[in-house]
C-alpha positions as CSV (number, residue, x, y, z in Angstrom):
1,X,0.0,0.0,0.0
2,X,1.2,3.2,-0.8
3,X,1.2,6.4,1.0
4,X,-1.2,9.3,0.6
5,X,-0.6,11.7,-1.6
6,X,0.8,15.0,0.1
7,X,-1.4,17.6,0.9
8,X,-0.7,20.8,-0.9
9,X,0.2,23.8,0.8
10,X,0.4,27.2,-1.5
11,X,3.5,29.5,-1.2
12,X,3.9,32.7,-1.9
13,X,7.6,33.6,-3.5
14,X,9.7,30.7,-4.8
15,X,11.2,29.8,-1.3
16,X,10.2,29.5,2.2
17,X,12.3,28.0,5.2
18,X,11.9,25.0,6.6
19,X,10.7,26.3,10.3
20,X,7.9,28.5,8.4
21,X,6.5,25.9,6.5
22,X,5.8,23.8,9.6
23,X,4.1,26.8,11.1
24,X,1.9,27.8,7.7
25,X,1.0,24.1,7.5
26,X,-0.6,23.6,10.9
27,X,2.0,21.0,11.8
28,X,3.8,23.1,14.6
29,X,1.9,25.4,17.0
30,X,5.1,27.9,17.0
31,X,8.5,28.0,16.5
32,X,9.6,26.7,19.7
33,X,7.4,23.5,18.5
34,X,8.9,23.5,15.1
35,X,12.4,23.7,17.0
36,X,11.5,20.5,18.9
37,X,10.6,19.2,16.4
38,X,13.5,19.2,14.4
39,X,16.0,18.6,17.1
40,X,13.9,15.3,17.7
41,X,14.5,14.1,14.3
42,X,10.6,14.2,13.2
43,X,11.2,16.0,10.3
44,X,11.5,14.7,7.0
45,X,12.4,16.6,3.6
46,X,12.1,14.4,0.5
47,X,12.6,11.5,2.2
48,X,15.7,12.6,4.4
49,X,15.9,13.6,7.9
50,X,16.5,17.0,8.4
51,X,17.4,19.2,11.3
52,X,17.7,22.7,10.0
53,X,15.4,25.0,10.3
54,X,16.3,27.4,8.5
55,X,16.7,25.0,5.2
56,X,15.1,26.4,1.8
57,X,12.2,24.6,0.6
58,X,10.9,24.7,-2.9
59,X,8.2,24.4,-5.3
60,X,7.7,20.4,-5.2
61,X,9.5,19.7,-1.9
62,X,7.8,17.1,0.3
63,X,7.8,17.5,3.9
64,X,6.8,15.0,7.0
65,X,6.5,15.2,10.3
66,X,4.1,14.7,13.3
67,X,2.2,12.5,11.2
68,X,1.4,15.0,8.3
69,X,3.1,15.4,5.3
70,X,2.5,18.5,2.6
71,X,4.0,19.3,-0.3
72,X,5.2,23.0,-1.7
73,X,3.3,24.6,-4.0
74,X,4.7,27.5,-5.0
75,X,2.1,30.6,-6.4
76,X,3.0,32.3,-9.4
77,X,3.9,36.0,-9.4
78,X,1.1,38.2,-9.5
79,X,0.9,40.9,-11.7
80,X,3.5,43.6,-11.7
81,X,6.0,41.2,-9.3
């Protein structure tokens, strides 16, 4: 059995760190969560563990942890960007 599909979560820009992403997506209350989170090794980008918080995510990047996982979808420009 395979796993679900991600659940999309829309950016805005091309980029957005690691520690932000887990806040936007409802996985971590705060960034004192997000922190813990991380240092505990629940954190998962593409299929690696990953500790940083600060680490660039982009358009397609898949993230897990706490039991969710999302992917990045990034928004195009709007107008006059």
């Amino acid at each position: 059995m395979s796993a679900p599909e991600p659940e999309p979560v829309a950016i805005r820009g091309a980029m957005i760190r690691l520690g932000q992403l887990l806040k936007l997506a409802g996985i971590a209350a705060d960034g004192g969560e997000a922190k813990a989170l991380l240092e505990d090794g629940h954190v998962h980008v593409n299929g690696a563990a990953e500790h940083r918080r600060g680490r660039q995510l982009h358009d397609g990047d898949v993230v897990s942890a706490a039991g969710g996982r999302v992917r990045v979808v990034a928004a195009p420009p709007a107008e006059g960007e």
